[in-house]
N, C-alpha and C positions, 0 to 999 in steps of 0.2 A: 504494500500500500504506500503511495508516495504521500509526503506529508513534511512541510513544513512547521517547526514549533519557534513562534517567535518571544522571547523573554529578557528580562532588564527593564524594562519600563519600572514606569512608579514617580511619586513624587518629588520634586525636587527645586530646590529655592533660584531666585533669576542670578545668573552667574555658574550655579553649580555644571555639575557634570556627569551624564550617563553611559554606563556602554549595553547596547541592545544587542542579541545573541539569532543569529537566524541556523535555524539546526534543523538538515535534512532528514529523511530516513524513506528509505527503501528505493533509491535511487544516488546516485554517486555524481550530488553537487558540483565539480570541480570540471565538467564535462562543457560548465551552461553559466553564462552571466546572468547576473544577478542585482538585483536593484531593491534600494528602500522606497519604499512610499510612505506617505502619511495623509491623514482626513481628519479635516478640527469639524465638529458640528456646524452644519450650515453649507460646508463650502465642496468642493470637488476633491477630488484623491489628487495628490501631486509629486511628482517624483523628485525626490529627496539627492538621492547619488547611488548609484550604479558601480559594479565593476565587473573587468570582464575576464576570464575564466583561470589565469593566472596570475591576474593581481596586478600587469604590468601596464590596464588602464584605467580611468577613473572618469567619471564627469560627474557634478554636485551641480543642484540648483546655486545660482546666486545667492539665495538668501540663509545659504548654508556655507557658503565655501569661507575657509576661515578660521572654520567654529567646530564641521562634521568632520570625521573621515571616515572612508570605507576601506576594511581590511577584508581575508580571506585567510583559514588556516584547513588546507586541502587534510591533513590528518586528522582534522575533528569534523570535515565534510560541514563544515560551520563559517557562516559570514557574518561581521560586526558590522555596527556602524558607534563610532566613539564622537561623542555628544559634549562637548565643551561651549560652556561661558553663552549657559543655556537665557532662552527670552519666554517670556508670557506667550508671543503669538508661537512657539515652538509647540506647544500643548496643542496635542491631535492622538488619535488611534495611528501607530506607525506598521505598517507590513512590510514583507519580502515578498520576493517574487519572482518568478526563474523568467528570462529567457530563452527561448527557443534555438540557441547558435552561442558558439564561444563566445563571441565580441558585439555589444550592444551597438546598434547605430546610431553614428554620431548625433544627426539629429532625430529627435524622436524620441531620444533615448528614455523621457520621463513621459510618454504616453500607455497608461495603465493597460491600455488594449493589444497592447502588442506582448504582453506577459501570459503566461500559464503557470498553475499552481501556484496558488497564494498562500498564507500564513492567516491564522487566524486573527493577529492582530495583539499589539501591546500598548498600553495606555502611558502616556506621556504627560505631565501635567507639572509645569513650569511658574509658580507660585509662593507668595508669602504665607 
């Protein structure tokens, strides 16, 4: 059964720092790029950062680059995304999400429709 478990979310003050955990199973991640997304109430799913199947590329939203980054550790078959010097609007439900092909295209790369198997999703919430 393929399956995404996405985890690390929670609470966290404006400034702090999280790292979220995307963990495959029953298919060998390292095959297939991979992207974060996120959805704050109200608004559209938006893609966050991407990387693609060895780690050797990256793309981040603007409103991230800076602050996010996205790693890959091929013997835990597990993607991060490491969340620094967090904001209020950062607070949304964040998912993963595979790719179809090693390397994400360049553009495009953060439209949710081009992804298969998603993660259930982790809550993020950037507050006093």
């Amino acid at each position: 059964q393929l399956q995404f478990v996405e985890s690390g979310g929670g609470l966290v003050q404006p400034g702090g720092s999280l790292r979220l955990s995307c963990a495959a199973s029953g298919f060998n991640l390292n095959n297939y790029a991979v992207a974060w997304f996120r959805q704050a109430p109200g608004k559209e799913r938006e893609g966050v950062s991407c990387i693609n199947w060895n780690g050797g590329l990256t793309h981040s939203a603007d409103s991230v680059k800076g602050r996010f980054t996205i790693s890959r550790d091929h013997a835990k078959n597990t993607v991060y995304l490491h969340m620094n010097s967090l904001k209020p609007e950062d607070t949304a439900v964040y998912y993963c999400a595979r790719y179809p092909n090693f390397d994400p295209p360049v553009t495009g790369w953060g439209n949710p429709e081009a992804y298969e198997y998603w993660g259930q999703g982790t809550q993020v919430t950037v507050s006093t």
